[in-house]
C-alpha positions, -999 to +999 in steps of 0.1 A: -666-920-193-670-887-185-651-853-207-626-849-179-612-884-176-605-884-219-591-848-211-564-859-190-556-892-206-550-868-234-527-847-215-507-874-203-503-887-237-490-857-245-465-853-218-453-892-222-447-887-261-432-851-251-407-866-224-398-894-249-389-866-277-364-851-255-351-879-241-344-893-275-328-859-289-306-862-261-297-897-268-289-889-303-271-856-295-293-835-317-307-808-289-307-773-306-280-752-285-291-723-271-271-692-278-266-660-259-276-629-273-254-600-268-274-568-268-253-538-273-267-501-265-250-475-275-250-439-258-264-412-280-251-378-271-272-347-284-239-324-298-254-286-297-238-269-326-220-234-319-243-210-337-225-193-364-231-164-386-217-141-419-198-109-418-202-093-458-176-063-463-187-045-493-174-010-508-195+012-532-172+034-554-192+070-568-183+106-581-190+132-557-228+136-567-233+100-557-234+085-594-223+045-589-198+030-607-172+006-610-142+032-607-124+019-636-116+057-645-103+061-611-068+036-597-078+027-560-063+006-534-085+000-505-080-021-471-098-021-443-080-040-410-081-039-373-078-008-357-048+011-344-065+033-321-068+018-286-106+006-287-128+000-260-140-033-255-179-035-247-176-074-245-151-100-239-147-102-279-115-090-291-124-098-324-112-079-358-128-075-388-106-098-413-078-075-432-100-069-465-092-055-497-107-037-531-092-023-562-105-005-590-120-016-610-147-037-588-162-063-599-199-055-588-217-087-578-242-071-553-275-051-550-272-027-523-291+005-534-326+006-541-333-031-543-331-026-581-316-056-593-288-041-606-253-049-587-240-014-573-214-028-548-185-054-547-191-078-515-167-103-498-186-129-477-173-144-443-191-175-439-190-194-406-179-172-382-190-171-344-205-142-327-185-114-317-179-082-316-160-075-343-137-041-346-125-023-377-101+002-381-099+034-406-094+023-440-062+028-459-069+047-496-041+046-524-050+066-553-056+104-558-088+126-558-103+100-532-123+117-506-133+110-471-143+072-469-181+066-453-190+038-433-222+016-424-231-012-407-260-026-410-281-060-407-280-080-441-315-075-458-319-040-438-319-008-465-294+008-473-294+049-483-266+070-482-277+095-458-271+068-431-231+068-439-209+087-413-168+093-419-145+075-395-136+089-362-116+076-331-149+087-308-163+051-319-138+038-296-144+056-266-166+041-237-187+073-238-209+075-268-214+114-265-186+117-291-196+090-315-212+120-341-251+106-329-244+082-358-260+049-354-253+016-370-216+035-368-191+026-333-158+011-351-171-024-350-193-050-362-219-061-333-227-098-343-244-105-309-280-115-318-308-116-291-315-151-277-346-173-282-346-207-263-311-208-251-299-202-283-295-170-304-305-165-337-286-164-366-272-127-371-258-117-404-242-083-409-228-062-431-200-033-434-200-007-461-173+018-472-184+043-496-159+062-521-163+090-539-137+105-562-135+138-572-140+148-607-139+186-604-105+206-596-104+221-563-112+263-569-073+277-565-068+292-531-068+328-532-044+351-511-066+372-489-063+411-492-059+432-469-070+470-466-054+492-445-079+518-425-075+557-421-048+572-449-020+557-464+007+569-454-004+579-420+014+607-407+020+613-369+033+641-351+066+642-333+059+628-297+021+627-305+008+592-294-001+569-321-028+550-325-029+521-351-061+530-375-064+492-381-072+470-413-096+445-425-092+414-443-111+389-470-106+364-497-127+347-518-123+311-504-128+323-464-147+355-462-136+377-437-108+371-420-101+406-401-101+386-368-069+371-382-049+399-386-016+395-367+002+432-360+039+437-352+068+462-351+065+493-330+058+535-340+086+556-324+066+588-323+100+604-305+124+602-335+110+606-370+111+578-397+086+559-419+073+528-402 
């Protein structure tokens, strides 16, 4: 008998005692049931995340020769809000700095100056905030022997000296920038707006500094000026002789010379005599 023929009465076998399996499972009702598989597929939705950034407001508190301190010789009240001028928008952000206050004594938990180590500034951090442009108005100083308040504002990690502080003034506001003082890093607000890499931009933190110094030295006492009267004193005129006023000069110690100041009044009747 050849391969072939045991071959295929193999296969038959096989098929016969297969067939008779079945048919016997389904005789004694034991067929395995075939359940259906549910598949379920869910849509997965890539959320982009608003990029968001940190706005620190910090105020350094000095004498008038720039010596750092706490200020807890010196009561101050400081807040810093929106503005009140009318600002000009360079964006559609209509955004204010958020109404931010100090008081004297600060509590110094920043290094701004020199990179030292040693804190030199009281910051408040705003975490989580979206880009904008964000406006500040001139700050509001309770207290005595304050000066002028200085402003900066400056990327966080960027050095700060204080020759790059500039006083407040409405000119930030303008569209023109003529009349901002040639200051930069100072326009009345808070530029958040980062430059954009793939779509997105980068994180942009800033930061805004107010600088007060008190005064520890009295103002010098303002002098009256004095005046000196030129030609003689008295000046004697003829009857119905034209007169002509001799003049004066001016000084004090506080402005120099202020002959240019002079204001004369009353009139010389040179027809009737009298003292004038």
């Amino acid at each position: 008998m050849s391969n072939n023929s045991a071959k295929k009465r193999k296969l038959f076998a096989f098929k016969v005692v297969a067939c008779f399996g079945i048919g016997l499972m389904l005789a004694l009702n034991v067929l395995p049931v075939l359940r259906p598989v549910s598949f379920k597929v869910q849509e997965v939705l890539a959320v982009e995340t608003q990029p968001i950034a940190s706005l620190r407001v910090c105020k350094i508190v000095s004498d008038e020769q720039w010596v750092v301190s706490d200020g807890a010789a010196h009561l101050g009240v400081f807040t810093i809000h929106a503005p009140t001028a009318t600002i000009y928008i360079e964006s559609d952000s209509t955004s204010s700095v958020p109404t931010t206050s100090f008081t004297t004594p600060l509590t110094l938990n920043t290094d701004l100056l020199g990179n030292d180590g040693i804190n030199d500034a009281q910051c408040i951090t705003y975490s989580d905030i979206e880009f904008s442009n964000y406006f500040y108005g001139e700050e509001q100083v309770q207290g005595s022997n304050w000066l002028e308040p200085l402003y900066l504002s400056v990327l966080q990690g960027e050095q700060i000296t204080q020759g790059k502080f500039a006083t407040y003034t409405d000119g930030w506001f303008t569209e023109t920038t003529s009349d901002d003082g040639g200051q930069a890093g100072h326009n009345g607000l808070v530029d958040m707006y980062p430059y954009v890499v793939d779509d997105w931009p980068e994180q942009f933190n800033q930061t805004l500094v107010i600088w007060n110094r008190y005064q520890t030295q009295a103002p010098p006492v303002n002098q009256a000026p004095s005046i000196t009267l030129l030609g003689s004193n008295p000046f004697n005129v003829q009857l119905n002789v034209t007169f002509t006023d001799p003049g004066a000069t001016s000084t004090d110690l506080e402005d120099g010379d202020l002959t240019s100041q002079i204001k004369v009044s009353g009139v010389v009747n040179t027809s009737a005599t009298g003292t004038y």
